[in-house]
MARBA-795723 format. One line per field, with one value per residue (C-alpha): z, y, x; residue number from 1; residue in three letters. Coordinates in nm, 3 decimals, padded with zeros to 5 digits. Example, Ala and Ser with C-alpha at 12.3 -4.5 7.8 and 13.67 -1.06 7.14 Angstrom:
pz = 00.780|00.714 .
py = -00.450|-00.106 .
px = 01.230|01.367 .
resi = 1|2 .
resn = ALA|SER .
This chain:
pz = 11.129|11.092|11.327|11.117|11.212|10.999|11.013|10.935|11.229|11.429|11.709|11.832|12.228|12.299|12.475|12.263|12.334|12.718|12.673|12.486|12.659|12.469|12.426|12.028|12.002|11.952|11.797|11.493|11.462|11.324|11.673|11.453|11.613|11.495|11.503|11.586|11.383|11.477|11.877|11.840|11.985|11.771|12.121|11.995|12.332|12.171|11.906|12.221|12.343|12.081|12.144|11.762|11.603|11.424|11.516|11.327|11.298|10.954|10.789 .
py = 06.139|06.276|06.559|06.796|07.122|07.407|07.527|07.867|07.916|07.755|07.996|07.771|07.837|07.413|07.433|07.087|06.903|07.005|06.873|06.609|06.273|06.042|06.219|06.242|06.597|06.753|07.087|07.044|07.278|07.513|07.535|07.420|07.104|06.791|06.531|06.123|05.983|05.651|05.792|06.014|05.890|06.171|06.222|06.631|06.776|06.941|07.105|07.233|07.354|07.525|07.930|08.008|07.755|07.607|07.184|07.077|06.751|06.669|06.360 .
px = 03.157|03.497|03.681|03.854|04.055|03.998|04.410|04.332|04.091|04.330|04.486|04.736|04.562|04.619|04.303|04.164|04.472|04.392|04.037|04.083|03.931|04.094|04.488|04.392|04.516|04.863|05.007|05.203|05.535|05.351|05.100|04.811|04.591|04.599|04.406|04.490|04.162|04.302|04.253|03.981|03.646|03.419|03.343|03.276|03.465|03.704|03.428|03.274|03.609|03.799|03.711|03.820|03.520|03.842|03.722|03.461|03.233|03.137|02.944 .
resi = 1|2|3|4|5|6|7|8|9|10|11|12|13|14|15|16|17|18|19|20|21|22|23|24|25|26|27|28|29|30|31|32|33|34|35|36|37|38|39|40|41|42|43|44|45|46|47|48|49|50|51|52|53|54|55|56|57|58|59 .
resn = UNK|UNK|UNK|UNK|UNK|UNK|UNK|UNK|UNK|UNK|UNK|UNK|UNK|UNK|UNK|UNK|UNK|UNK|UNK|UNK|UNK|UNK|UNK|UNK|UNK|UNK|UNK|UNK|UNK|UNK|UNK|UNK|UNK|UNK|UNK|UNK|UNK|UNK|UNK|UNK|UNK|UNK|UNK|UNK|UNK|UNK|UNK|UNK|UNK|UNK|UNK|UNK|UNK|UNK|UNK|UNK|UNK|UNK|UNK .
């Protein structure tokens, strides 16, 4: 599985780099989310938590 975030979705709100279990998260300068694959656990928390639908989990 891979996490991706859909940048055009993205709002910017930081609520996945709040969620985030494993610190994977941060906000480019641009306040779009990005992702640490190398960090991420495809643990799918911040998928649950993003209110825009912008983090997705694909095969």
């Amino acid at each position: 599985m891979v996490v991706r975030v859909i940048e055009e979705e993205c709002t910017g709100c930081g609520t996945c780099v709040d969620e985030c279990p494993a610190e994977a998260i941060s906000m480019n300068d641009d306040d779009i989310a990005v992702i640490d694959m190398d960090e991420c656990t495809e643990c799918g928390t911040c998928v649950e938590a993003c209110p825009s639908e912008a983090i997705v989990m694909e095969d």
